[in-house]
PDB file of N, CA, C and O in Angstrom:
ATOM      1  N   UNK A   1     -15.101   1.842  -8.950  1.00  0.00           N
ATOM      2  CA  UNK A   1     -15.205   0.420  -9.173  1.00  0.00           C
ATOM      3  C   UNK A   1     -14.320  -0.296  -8.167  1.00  0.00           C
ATOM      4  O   UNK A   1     -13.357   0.301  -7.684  1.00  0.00           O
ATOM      5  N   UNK A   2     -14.647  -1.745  -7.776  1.00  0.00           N
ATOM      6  CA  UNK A   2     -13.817  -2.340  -6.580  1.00  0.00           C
ATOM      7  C   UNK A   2     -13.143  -3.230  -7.665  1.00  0.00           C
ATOM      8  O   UNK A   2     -13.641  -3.533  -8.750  1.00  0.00           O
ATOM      9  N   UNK A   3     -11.940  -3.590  -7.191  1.00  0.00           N
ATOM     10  CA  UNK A   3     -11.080  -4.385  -7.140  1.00  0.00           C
ATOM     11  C   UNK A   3     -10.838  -5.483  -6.530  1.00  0.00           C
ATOM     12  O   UNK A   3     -11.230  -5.393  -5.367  1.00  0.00           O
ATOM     13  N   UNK A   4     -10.187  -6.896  -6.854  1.00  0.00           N
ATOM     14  CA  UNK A   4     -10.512  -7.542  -5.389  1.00  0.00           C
ATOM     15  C   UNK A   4      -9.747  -7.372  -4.871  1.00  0.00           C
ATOM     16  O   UNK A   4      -8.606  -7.213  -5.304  1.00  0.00           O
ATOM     17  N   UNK A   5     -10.241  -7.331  -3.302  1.00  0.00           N
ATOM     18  CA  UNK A   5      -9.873  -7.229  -2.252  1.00  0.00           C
ATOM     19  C   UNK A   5     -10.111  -6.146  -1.411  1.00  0.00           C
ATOM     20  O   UNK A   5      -9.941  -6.139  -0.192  1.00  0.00           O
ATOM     21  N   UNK A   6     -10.617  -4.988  -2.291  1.00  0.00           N
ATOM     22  CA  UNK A   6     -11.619  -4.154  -1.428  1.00  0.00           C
ATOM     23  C   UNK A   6     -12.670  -4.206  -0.751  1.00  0.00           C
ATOM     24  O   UNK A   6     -13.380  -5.202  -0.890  1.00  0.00           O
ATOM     25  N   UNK A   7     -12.988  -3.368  -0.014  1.00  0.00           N
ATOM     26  CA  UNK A   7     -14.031  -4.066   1.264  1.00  0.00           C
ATOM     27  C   UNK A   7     -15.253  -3.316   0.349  1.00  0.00           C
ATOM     28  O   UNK A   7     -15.138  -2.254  -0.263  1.00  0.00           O
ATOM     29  N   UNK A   8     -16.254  -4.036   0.421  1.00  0.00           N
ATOM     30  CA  UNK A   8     -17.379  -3.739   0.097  1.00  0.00           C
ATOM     31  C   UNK A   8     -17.827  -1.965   0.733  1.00  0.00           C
ATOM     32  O   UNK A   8     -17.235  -1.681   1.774  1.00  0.00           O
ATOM     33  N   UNK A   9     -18.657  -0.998   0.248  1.00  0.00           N
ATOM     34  CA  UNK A   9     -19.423   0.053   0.960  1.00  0.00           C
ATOM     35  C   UNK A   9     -20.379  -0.499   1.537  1.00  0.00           C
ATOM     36  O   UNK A   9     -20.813  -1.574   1.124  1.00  0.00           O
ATOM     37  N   UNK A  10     -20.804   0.012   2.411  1.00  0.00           N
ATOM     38  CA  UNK A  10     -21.933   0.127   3.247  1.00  0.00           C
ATOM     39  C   UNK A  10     -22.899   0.306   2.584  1.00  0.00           C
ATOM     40  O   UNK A  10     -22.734   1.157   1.710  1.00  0.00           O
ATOM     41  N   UNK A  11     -24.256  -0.328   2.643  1.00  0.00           N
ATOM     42  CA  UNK A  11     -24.945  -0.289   1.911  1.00  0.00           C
ATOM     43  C   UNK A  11     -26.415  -1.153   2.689  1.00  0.00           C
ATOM     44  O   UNK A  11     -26.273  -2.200   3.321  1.00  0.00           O
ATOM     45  N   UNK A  12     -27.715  -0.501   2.491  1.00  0.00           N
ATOM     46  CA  UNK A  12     -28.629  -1.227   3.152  1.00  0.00           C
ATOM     47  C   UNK A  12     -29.608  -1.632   2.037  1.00  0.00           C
ATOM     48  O   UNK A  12     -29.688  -0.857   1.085  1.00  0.00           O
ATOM     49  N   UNK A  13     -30.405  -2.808   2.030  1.00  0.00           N
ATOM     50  CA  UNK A  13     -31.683  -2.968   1.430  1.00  0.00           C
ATOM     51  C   UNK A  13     -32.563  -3.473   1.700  1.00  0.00           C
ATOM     52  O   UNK A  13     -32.175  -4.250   2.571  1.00  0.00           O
ATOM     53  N   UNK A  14     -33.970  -3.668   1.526  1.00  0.00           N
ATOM     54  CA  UNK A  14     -34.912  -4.507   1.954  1.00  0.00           C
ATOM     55  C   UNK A  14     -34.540  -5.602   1.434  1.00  0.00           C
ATOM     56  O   UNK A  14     -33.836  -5.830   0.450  1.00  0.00           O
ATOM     57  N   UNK A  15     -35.193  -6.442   2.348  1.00  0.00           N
ATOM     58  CA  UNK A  15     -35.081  -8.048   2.766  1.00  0.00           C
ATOM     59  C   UNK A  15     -36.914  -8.475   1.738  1.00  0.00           C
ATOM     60  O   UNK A  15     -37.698  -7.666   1.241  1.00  0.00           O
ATOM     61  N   UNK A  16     -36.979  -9.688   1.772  1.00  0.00           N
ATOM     62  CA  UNK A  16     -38.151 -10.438   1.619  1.00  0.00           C
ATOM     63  C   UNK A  16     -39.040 -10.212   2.345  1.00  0.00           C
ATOM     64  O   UNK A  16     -40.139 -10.351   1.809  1.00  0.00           O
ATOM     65  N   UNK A  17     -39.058  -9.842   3.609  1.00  0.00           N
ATOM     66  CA  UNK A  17     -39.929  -9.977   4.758  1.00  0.00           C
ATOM     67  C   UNK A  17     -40.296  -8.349   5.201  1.00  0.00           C
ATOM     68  O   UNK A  17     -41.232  -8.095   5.960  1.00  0.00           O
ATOM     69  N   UNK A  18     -39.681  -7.618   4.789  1.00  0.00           N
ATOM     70  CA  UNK A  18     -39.671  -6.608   4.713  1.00  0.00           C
ATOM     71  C   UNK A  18     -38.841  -5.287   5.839  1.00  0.00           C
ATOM     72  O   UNK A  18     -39.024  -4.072   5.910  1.00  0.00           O
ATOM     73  N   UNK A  19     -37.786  -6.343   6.690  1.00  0.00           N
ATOM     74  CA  UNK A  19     -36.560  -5.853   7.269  1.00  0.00           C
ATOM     75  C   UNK A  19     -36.163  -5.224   6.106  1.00  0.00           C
ATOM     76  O   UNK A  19     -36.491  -5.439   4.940  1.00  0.00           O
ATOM     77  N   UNK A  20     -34.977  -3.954   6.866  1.00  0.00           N
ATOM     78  CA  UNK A  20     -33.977  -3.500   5.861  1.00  0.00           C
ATOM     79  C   UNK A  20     -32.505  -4.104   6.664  1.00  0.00           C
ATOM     80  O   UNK A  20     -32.078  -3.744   7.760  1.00  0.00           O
ATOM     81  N   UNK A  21     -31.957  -5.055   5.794  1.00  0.00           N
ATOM     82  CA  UNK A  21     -30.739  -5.834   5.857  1.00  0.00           C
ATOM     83  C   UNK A  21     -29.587  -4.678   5.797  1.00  0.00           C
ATOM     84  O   UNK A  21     -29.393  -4.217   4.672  1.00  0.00           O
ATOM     85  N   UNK A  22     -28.800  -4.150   6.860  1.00  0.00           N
ATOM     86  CA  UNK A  22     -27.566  -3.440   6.377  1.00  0.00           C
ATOM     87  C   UNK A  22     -26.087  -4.274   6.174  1.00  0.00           C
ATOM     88  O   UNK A  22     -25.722  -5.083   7.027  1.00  0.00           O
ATOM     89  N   UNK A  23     -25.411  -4.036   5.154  1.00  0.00           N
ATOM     90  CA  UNK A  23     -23.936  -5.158   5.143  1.00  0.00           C
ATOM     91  C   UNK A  23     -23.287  -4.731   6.550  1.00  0.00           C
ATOM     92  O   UNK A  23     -22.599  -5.459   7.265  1.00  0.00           O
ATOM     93  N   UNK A  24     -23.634  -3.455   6.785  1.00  0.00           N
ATOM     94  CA  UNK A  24     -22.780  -3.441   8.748  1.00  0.00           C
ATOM     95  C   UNK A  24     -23.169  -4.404   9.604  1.00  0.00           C
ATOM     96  O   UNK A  24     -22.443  -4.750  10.536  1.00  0.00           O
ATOM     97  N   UNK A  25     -24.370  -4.944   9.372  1.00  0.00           N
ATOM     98  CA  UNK A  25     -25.182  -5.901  10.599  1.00  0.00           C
ATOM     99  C   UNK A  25     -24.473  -6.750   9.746  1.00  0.00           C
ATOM    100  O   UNK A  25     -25.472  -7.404   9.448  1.00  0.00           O
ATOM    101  N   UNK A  26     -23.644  -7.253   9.148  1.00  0.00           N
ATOM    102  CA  UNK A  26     -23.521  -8.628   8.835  1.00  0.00           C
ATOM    103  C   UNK A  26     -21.724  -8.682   8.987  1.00  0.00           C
ATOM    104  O   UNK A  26     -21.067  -9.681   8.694  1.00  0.00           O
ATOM    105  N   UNK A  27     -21.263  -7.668   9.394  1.00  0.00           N
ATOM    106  CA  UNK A  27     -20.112  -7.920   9.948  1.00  0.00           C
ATOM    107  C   UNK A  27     -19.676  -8.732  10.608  1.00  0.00           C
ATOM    108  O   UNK A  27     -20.354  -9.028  11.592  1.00  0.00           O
ATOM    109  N   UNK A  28     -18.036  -9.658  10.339  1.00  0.00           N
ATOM    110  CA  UNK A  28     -18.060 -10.717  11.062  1.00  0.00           C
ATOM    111  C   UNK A  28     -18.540 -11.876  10.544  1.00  0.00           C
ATOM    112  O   UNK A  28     -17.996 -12.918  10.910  1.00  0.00           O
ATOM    113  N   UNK A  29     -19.331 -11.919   9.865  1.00  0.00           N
ATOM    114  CA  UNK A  29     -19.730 -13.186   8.580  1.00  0.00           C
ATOM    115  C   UNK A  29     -19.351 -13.351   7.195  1.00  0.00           C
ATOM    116  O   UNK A  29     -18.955 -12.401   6.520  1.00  0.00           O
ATOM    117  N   UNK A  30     -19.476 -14.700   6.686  1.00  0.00           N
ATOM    118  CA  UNK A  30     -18.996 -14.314   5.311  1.00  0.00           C
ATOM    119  C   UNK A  30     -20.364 -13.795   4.741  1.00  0.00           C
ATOM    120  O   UNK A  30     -21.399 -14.061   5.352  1.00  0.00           O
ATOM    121  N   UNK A  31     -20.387 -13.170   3.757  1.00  0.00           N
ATOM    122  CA  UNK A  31     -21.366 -12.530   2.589  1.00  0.00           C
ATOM    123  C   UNK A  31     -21.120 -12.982   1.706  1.00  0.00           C
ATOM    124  O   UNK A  31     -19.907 -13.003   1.495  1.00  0.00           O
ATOM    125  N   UNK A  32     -22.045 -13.649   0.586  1.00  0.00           N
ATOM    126  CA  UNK A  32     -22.192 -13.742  -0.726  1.00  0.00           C
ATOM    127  C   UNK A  32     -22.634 -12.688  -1.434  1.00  0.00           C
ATOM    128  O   UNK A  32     -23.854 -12.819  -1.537  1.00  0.00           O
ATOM    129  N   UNK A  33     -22.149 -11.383  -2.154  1.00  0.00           N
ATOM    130  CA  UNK A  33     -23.111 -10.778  -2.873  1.00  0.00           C
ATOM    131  C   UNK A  33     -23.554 -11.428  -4.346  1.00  0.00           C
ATOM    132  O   UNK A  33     -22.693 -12.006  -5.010  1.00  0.00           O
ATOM    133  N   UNK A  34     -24.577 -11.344  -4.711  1.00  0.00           N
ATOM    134  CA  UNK A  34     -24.497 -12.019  -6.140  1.00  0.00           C
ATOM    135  C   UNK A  34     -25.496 -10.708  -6.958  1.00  0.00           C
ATOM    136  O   UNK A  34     -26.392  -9.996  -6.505  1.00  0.00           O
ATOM    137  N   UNK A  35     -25.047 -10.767  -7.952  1.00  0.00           N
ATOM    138  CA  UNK A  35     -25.261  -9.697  -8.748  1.00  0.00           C
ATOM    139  C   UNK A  35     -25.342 -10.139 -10.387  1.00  0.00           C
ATOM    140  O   UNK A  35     -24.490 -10.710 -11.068  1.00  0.00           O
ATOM    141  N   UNK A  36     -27.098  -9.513 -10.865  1.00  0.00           N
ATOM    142  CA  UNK A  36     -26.965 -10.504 -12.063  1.00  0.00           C
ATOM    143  C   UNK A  36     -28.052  -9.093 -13.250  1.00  0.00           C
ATOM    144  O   UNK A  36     -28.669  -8.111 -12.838  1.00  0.00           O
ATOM    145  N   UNK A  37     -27.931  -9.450 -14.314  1.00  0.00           N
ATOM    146  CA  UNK A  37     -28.836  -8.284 -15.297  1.00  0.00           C
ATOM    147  C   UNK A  37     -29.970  -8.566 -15.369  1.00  0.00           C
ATOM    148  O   UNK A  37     -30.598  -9.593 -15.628  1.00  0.00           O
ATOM    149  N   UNK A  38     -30.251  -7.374 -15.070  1.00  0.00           N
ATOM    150  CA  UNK A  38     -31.783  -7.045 -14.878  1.00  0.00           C
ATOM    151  C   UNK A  38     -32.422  -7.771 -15.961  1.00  0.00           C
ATOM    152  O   UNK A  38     -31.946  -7.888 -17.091  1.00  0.00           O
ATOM    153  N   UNK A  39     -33.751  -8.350 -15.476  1.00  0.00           N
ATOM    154  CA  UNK A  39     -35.315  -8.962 -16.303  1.00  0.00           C
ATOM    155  C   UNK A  39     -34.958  -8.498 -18.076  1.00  0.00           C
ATOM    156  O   UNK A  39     -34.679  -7.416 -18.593  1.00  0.00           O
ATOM    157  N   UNK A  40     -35.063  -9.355 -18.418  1.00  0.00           N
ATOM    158  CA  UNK A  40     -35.412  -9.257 -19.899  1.00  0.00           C
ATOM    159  C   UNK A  40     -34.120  -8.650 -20.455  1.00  0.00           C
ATOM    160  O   UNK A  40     -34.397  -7.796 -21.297  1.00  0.00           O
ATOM    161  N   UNK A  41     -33.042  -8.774 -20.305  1.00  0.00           N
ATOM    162  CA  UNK A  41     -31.632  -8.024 -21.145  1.00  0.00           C
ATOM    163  C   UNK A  41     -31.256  -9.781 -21.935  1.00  0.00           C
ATOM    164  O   UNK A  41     -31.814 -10.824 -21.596  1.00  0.00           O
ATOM    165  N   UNK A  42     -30.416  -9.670 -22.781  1.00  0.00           N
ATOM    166  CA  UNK A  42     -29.609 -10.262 -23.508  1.00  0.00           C
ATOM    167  C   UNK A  42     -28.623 -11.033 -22.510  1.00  0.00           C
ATOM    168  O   UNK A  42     -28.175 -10.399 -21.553  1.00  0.00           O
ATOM    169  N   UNK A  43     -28.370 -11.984 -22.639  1.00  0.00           N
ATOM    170  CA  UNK A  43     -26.820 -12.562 -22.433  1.00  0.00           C
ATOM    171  C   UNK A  43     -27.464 -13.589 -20.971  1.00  0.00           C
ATOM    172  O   UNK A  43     -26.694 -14.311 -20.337  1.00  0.00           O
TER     173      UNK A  43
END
């Protein structure tokens, strides 16, 4: 688990368009990750 202030892992995923976005290519920028519960859960 991260803590803050740990650097994110490396990590790639598809994009909308169907690029695969890696967080290495985005080095040097800020990043928003946003992270939310999956379709149909509670809360």
């Amino acid at each position: 688990m991260l803590t803050a202030g740990d650097r994110a892992p490396d990590f790639a995923l598809p994009a909308h368009d169907g690029r695969t976005i890696a967080l290495a290519d985005l080095r040097g920028r800020k990043v928003l990750l946003w992270f939310y519960p999956a379709a149909d859960t509670p809360g």
